[in-house]
C-alpha positions in Angstrom: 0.0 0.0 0.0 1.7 3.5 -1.0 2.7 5.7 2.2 -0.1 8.3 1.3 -2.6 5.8 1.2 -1.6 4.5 4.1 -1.9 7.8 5.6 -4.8 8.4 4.1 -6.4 5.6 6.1 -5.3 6.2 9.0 -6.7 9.9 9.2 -9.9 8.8 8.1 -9.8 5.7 11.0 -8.6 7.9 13.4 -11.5 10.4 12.3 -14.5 7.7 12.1 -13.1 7.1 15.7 -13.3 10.5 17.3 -16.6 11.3 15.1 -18.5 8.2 16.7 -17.0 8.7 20.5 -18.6 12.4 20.4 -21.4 11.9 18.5 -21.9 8.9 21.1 -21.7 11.3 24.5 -23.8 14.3 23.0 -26.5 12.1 21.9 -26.6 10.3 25.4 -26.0 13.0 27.4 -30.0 14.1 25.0 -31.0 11.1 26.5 -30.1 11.9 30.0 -31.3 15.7 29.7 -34.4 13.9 28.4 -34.7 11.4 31.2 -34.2 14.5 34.0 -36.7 16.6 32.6 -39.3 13.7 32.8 -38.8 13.0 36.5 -39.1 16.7 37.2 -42.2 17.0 35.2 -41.2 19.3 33.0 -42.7 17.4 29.5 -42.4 20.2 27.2 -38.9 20.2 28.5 -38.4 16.6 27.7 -40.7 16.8 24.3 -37.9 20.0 23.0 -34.7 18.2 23.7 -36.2 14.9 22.3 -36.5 17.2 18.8 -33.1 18.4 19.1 -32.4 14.5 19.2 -33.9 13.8 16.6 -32.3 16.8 14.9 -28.8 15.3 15.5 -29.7 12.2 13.3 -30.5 14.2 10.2 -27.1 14.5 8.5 -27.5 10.5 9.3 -30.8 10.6 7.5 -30.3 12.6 4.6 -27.0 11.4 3.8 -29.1 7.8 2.8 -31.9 9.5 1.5 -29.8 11.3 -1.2 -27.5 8.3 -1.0 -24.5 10.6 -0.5 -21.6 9.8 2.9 -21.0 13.3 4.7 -17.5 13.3 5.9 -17.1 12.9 9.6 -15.8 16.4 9.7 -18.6 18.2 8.7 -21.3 16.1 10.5 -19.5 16.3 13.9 -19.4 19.7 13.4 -23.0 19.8 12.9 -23.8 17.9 15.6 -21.9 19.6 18.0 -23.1 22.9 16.9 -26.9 21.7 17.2 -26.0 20.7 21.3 -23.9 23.9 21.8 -26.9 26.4 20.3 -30.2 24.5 21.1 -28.9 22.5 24.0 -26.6 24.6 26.4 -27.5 27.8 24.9 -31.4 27.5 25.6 -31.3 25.0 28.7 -27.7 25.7 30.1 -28.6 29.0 29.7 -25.0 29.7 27.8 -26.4 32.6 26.3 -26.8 34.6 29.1 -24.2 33.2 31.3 -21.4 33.6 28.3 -21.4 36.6 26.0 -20.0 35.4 23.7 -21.4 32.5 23.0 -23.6 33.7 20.5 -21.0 34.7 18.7 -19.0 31.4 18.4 -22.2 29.6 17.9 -23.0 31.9 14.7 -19.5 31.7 13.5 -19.2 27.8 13.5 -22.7 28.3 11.3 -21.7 30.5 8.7 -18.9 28.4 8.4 -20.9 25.2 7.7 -23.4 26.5 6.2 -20.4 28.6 3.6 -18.8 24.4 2.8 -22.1 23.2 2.2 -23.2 25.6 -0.5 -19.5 25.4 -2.2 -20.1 21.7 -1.7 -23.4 22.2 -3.8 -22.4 24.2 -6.4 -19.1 22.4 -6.5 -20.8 19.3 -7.5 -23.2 20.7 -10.3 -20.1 22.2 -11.3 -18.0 18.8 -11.8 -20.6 16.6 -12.9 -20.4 16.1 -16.5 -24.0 15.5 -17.1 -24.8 18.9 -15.9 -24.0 21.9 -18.4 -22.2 24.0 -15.8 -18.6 25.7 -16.2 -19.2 28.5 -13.6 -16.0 30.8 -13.0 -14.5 30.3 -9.3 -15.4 33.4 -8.3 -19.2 32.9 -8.7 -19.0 29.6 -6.8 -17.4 31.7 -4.0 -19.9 34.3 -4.4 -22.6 31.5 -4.1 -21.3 29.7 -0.8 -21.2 33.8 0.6 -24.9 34.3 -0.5 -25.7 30.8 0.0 -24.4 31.0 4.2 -25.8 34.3 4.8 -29.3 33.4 3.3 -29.7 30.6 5.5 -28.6 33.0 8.5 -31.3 35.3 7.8 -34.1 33.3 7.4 -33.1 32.2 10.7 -32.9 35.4 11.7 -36.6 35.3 10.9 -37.7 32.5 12.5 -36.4 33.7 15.9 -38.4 36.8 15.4 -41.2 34.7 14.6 -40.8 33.0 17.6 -40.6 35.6 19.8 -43.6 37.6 18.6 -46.2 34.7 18.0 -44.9 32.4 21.5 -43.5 34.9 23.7 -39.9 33.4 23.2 -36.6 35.2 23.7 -34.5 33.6 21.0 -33.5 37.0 19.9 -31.9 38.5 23.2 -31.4 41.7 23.0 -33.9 42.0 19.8 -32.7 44.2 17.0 -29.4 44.7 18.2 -29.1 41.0 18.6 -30.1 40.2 14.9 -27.7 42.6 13.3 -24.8 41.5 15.3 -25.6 37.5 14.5 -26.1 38.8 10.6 -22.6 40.7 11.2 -20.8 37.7 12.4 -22.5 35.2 9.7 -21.3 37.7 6.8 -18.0 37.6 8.2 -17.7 33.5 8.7 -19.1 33.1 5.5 -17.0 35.5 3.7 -13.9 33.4 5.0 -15.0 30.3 3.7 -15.5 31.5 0.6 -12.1 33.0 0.4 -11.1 29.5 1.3 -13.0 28.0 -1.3 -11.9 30.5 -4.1 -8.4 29.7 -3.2 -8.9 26.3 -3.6 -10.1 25.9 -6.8 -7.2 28.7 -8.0 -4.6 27.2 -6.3 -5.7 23.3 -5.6 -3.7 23.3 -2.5 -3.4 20.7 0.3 -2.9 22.6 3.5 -6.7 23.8 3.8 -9.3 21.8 5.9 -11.2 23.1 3.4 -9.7 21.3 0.8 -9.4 17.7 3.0 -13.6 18.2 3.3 -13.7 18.6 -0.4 -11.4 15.7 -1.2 -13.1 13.7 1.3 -16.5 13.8 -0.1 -15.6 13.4 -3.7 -13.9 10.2 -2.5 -16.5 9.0 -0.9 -19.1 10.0 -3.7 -17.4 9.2 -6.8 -20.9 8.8 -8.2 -21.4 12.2 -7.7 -18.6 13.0 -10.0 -18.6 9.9 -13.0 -14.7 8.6 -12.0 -13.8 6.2 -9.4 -11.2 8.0 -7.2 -8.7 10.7 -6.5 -5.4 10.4 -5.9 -2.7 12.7 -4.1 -4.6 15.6 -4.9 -5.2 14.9 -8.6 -8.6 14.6 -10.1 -8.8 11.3 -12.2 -11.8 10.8 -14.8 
């Protein structure tokens, strides 16, 4: 076996291993938040973190329904995002106790959020059945947009929240929104610095990159060849 594949290997081992252990504790320590709330009566409580269970499976879920494998990377990170913002934020109470939790949370989204839609566009853009040869600053352009769209609408469902249920997802209200949308321009407009760079450059050195190369490998189907290797496309 060649030294990079052998490398190769034992990244993505060492990866599956640390994605499972965490995905493992958040998920039980759900259960256990679940299991609490119930003895203390407190079933919406119990019926909300349940959701955000459920929530955590989706990447899980979608990834067979679209018959597609999400690298580890980008689902942990998902995952762990999802238990940070809708777990500790709203029943640790992070938000209030940390100020600037909010602004971590919203950073780790726009970057997510910024890799999925280069992912998307990335895809149309290699597969040869689709009529696509889009410049690399419009698929950059398109993860910015693509990140800062999804932020808003959220934006909106907060404030939705909070008028029609008496919630107080938005914080500080106005204020709040701008600096979340503030933050989301700004991790989105990294990644899609990244991404541009990439597809100039086609270095190695981004995580960026390793995400992208991951998932074509894992989806050749996506793409109409079998594999890469070392960094070069092969059709």
């Amino acid at each position: 076996m060649p030294l990079f594949t052998r490398r190769r290997f034992r990244a993505e081992h060492f990866a599956t291993y640390i994605h499972r252990r965490l995905s493992f504790f958040l998920k039980f320590s759900l259960y256990v938040g679940a299991a609490l709330m119930f003895l203390q009566g407190r079933y919406q409580a119990m019926a909300e973190i349940l959701v955000i269970l459920l929530i955590t499976f989706m990447p899980l879920m979608l990834g067979k329904r679209f018959d597609v494998v999400i690298p580890h990377g980008f689902e942990t990170l998902a995952i762990v995002l999802l238990y940070m913002s809708l777990f500790l934020g709203e029943f640790g109470d992070y938000y209030n106790r940390f100020w600037w939790w909010d602004v971590v949370l919203h950073s780790g989204s726009a970057f997510l959020l910024g890799i999925l839609g280069f992912l998307l566009v990335y895809v149309l853009n290699e597969k040869k059945d689709v009529n696509l040869d889009l410049h690399p600053q419009f698929i950059a352009l398109f993860a910015f947009l693509f990140a800062i769209g999804i932020g808003t609408l959220w934006e909106i469902f907060e404030f939705f929240m909070d008028q029609v249920f008496g919630l107080n997802m938005q914080k500080s209200g106005p204020v709040d929104t701008m600096w979340d949308l503030i933050v989301d321009v700004i991790g989105a407009g990294l990644i899609a610095i990244v991404g541009w760079g990439y597809i100039k450059s086609r270095e190695t050195d981004s995580f960026l990159e390793r995400w992208i190369r991951e998932f074509i490998h894992k989806n050749p189907h996506l793409f109409e060849y079998d594999q890469i290797e070392s960094g070069v496309d092969q059709p």
